[in-house]
Structures are given as structure tokens and as C-alpha cells.
C-alpha positions, 0 to 999 in steps of 0.5 A: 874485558872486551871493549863494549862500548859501541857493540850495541846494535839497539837497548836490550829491553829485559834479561832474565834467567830460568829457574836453575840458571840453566838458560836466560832470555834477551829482548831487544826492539826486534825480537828476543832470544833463549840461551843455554847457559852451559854452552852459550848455544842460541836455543829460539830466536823470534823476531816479532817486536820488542818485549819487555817480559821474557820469562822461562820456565826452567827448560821446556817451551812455555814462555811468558811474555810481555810486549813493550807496547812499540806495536799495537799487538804486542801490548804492556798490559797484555801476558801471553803463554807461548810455546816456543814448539809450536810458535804460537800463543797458547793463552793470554792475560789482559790488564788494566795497567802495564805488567812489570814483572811476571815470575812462574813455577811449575804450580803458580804464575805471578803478575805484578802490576804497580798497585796489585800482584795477582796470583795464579794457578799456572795449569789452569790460570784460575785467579787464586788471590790478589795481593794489594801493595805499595806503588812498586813502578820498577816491579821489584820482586823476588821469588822462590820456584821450590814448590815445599818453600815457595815465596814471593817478596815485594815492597811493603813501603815507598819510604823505607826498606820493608819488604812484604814475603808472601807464601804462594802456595799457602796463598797467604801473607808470610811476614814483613821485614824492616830490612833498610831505611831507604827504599829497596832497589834489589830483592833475592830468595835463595831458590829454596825459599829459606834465605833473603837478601835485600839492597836500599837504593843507598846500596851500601849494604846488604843484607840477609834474613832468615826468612823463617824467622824474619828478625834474624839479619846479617849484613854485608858492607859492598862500598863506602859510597852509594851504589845503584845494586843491578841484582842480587843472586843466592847459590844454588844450595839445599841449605845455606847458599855458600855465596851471595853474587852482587852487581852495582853500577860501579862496574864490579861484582861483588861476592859474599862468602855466605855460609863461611860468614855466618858460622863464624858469626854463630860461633862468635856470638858463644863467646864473651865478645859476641854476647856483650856486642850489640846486635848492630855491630856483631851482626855486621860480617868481617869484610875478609868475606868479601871478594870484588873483581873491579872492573867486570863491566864499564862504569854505568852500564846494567848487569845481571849475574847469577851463580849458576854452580858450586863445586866444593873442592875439598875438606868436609861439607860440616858446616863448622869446617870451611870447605874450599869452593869454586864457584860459576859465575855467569853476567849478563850486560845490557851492552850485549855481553855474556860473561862466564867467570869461576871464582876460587875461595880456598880454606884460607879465605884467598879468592880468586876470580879467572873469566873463562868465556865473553861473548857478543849475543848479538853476533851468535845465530843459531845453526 
């Protein structure tokens, strides 16, 4: 790990990722910047003022911003749709209190706000619901961009770790899950909508539903001690995502062999053991699922991971049968740092974690 402790010319505002993973977005109190995540090539740059919102919608030019409200026309209240090809606003979204979290697919556009989360058609930006919640002021959320299983999930309690999963092409409530005691600090849906991953602010464990059938859970043990969970990252999967990424104010990465665990835990769950278990233990998965590279990012400082791809290695992909994996790993520091890492399970559950890239984002420029 490169030293980052001073590389910082000014906070990063916000760092998101595209849909696929393909590309991500910095801000910081000047301008913000798209990347390509394969290649690290710097796609747009603007210097226009600070944003707090950057989001992209997979790869073409629409943007959604949010200003931080340090110039008087770059308001938090205040959404615009920006085409990065023509430089230009192409509509906007005023509201009574500031945006905290914006998420987009191909047919909807999200809001959330402190106390509401309004619904849209993106073709058209026609009003098609208003979503009333608990007070959310870090605008936790999640969302899924498959359009055949499309959710979102915001918190259904300040007080406990419920969590509100709303169908947005339905346009209606889905389910509520109890999935911790204390209140949520990180929330995930598999891209497919099929899975959900949640993390109390206690960030001891995490845990995955099911999400059609929102009682069923699993849970994973990160750490002893209570940990700040930065974010939360399914793989990309048309089923069960192989691996769950996790980042902590710890420093490490924490991933979780996803598919591997749970079809142990089924074929436990057939046998004499796994039927006279409680649920509140059998349901709890071997640690030997969990692989920590210590030490990625200095202690304290925020981080964004993603598992931009999987490669299956060898075997079969029945899902009875481990396959060993690779897996690529992409984090983002709001110290300024990208770094890529590949993590290698093999049959025998032996990882291996190997950083392939880290770079500066301040230093690259475009041509």
C-alpha cells in the first residue's frame, strides 16, 4: 500500500459507482470526475463547483447531480440531468429539503430526502409515487438496476435494524425485514434484486436475505469489535452472487464466499445436526468462508469497494460443486486512491489476495 496519508489535495465529496461497475464517479470542492474502471482512463472531467451527487447511468452521457450547496447555483436541494456531450443541463428537480441519495435505471429515477423518497419515471420525470420513511439523514439506501427485479431498500426504523424493500416498477411496498438490533449503517441488493445484505451500525455482523422470502437469513461475522461498515458489494451474478465485498473503518476488506457458504449451510440443514440446530446458530456461517486482506486502507479512512468481476476457474458451475474463482476487486479512498486487487479462492477454500493496480486520482488528467 502506497503511502496516502498527505496525497490529498482537498475531501472528496462523494464516490459512486455505475451500474455494472463499468465506470465511477469523484467529486471534490472544484469539480468532479468519471472514470473507466477497466482502464482507469479519465472519461469527463468538469470543474464547476463541488457536488455532493454524482450518479451515472451505466455508460452513456446522462448524469445525475447534486450540488454541495458551497455556490449559491449549485444548490442541495436542487437535481440535475446533465449530458456530459453537450455540457449542458437537460432538466432539473427542485426540492424543499437537500437530496441525499439519487439512484437510476433505464425506466426509473429515485430521490431520497430525509423524510420522503419520490419516485419517477426517467423518460418522462413524471411523479409516479412518494415513499414516506423513517428520518434517513445519511440517505442509506440500495438499489437494484434489473428492470425484471427492481428494488429499493431504505430504512423502515431509527431505532433497530429494519429495512423497508420497495419494488419501483411495481410501485409498491414489497416487504419489511428485521435484520439487526441497532440501526442500519449499510445496505446491498444483488444487481438482480434477488439478494440483500445489510450491516448495524455495531458492524459485527452481516447479514443476507433472500429477498423473496424476506425471513430467510445468513449471517457472517466480520469482527469481534464493533466496526464503522464503509460499504457493502454483491458479485455480479445471474443467480447467487459468489462473493459478498465488505469495507470497515478497520482499514481491511472483508469478502465472504457467498454461494459456497450457503450450499454448505443447505446441505447441513438435511442432516441431523442441522435439523435439531436453532436457527440462531445453524444459520450463522463457518468463518473459513471469510477472507480479510488487513490493512488495504489506513485505519479511519473511507472506502468504496466493488466486485467488478468473477471468473470461475475450473470445476463445474453446479452449484453442489465448489468451483474455484477469481475475483476483481476495485476500492476507492476518499484519500484519493484507486486500487485494483484479484482475490483467488481455490477448491480447497485457500484465498489469495494480489493487488494488481493503485493509483493517484488526483494526478491523472485526460489526453
Amino acid at each position: 500500500m502506497a503511502n496516502q496519508s498527505s496525497s490529498l489535495p482537498s475531501p472528496i465529496y462523494c464516490v459512486s459507482f455505475n451500474q455494472d461497475n463499468s465506470g465511477f464517479a469523484i467529486s471534490w470542492k472544484d469539480s468532479f470526475k468519471i472514470f473507466d474502471s477497466t482502464t482507469g482512463r479519465l472519461c469527463y472531467e468538469r470543474a464547476a463547483g463541488a457536488f455532493v451527487i454524482v450518479e451515472m447511468l451505466y455508460s452513456s452521457d446522462l448524469l445525475a447531480i447534486v450540488g454541495a450547496g458551497e455556490q449559491a447555483s449549485l444548490s442541495p436541494r436542487r437535481l440535475c440531468l446533465f449530458k456530459t456531450t453537450t455540457g449542458l443541463p437537460l432538466r432539473e428537480l427542485n426540492f424543499l429539503t437537500s437530496i441525499l441519495a439519487v439512484r437510476m435505471n433505464k425506466k426509473r429515477l429515485v430521490v431520497v430526502l430525509l423524510e420522503k423518497t419520490f419516485v419517477y419515471d426517467l423518460n418522462t420525470l413524471v411523479m409516479l409515487d412518494t415513499i414516506d420513511t423513517v428520518p434517513n439523514p445519511k440517505g442509506l439506501s440500495a438499489f437494484s438496476p434489473s428492470l425484471e427485479g427492481c428494488y429499493l431498500a431504505v430504512p423502515a426504523s431509527a431505532t433497530k435494524g429494519s429495512v423497508l424493500v420497495y419494488n419501483v416498477m411495481d410501485l409498491q411496498s414489497h416487504s419489511e425485514i428485521d435484520a439487526h438490533r441497532s440501526p442500519l449503517a449499510a445496505i446491498s441488493l444483488s444487481s438482480n434484486g434477488m439478494y440483500i445484505a445489510t450491516a448495524s451500525e455495531q458492524g459485527t455482523l452481516i447479514r443476507v436475505h433472500l429477498v423473496s422470502e424476506a425471513t430467510k437469513s445468513y449471517s457472517f461475522r466480520r469482527g469481534t469489535y464493533p466496526s464503522t461498515i464503509y460499504s457493502l458489494s454483491f458479485g455480479p451474478s445471474t443467480q447467487l452472487p459468489d462473493i459478498l465485498i465488505a469495507t470497515s473503518s478497520s482499514g481491511s476488506i472483508h469478502a465472504f464466499s457467498l454461494s459456497l457458504a450457503i450450499n454448505q449451510r443447505s446441505k447441513r440443514s438435511t442432516s441431523f445436526l442441522g435439523s435439531v440446530l436453532p436457527d440462531s446458530v445453524s444459520d450463522a456461517l463457518d468463518p473459513a468462508h471469510h477472507h480479510v486482506l488487513q490493512n488495504a486502507v489506513s485505519s479511519g479512512i473511507r472506502s468504496y469497494a466493488v466486485v467488478r468481476k468473477i471468473d470461475k476457474l475450473e470445476g463445474t458451475s453446479s452449484p453442489s460443486q465448489f468451483t474455484s474463482l477469481r475475483a476483481t476487486v476495485s476500492v476507492i479512498t476518499y484519500n484519493g486512491y484507486f486500487q485494483e486487487y484479484t482475490l483467488s479462492i481455490n477448491n480447497k477454500n485457500e484465498s489469495l489476495w494480489t493487488m494488481e493496480r493503485e493509483f493517484n486520482l488526483f494526478s491523472i488528467t485526460t489526453g
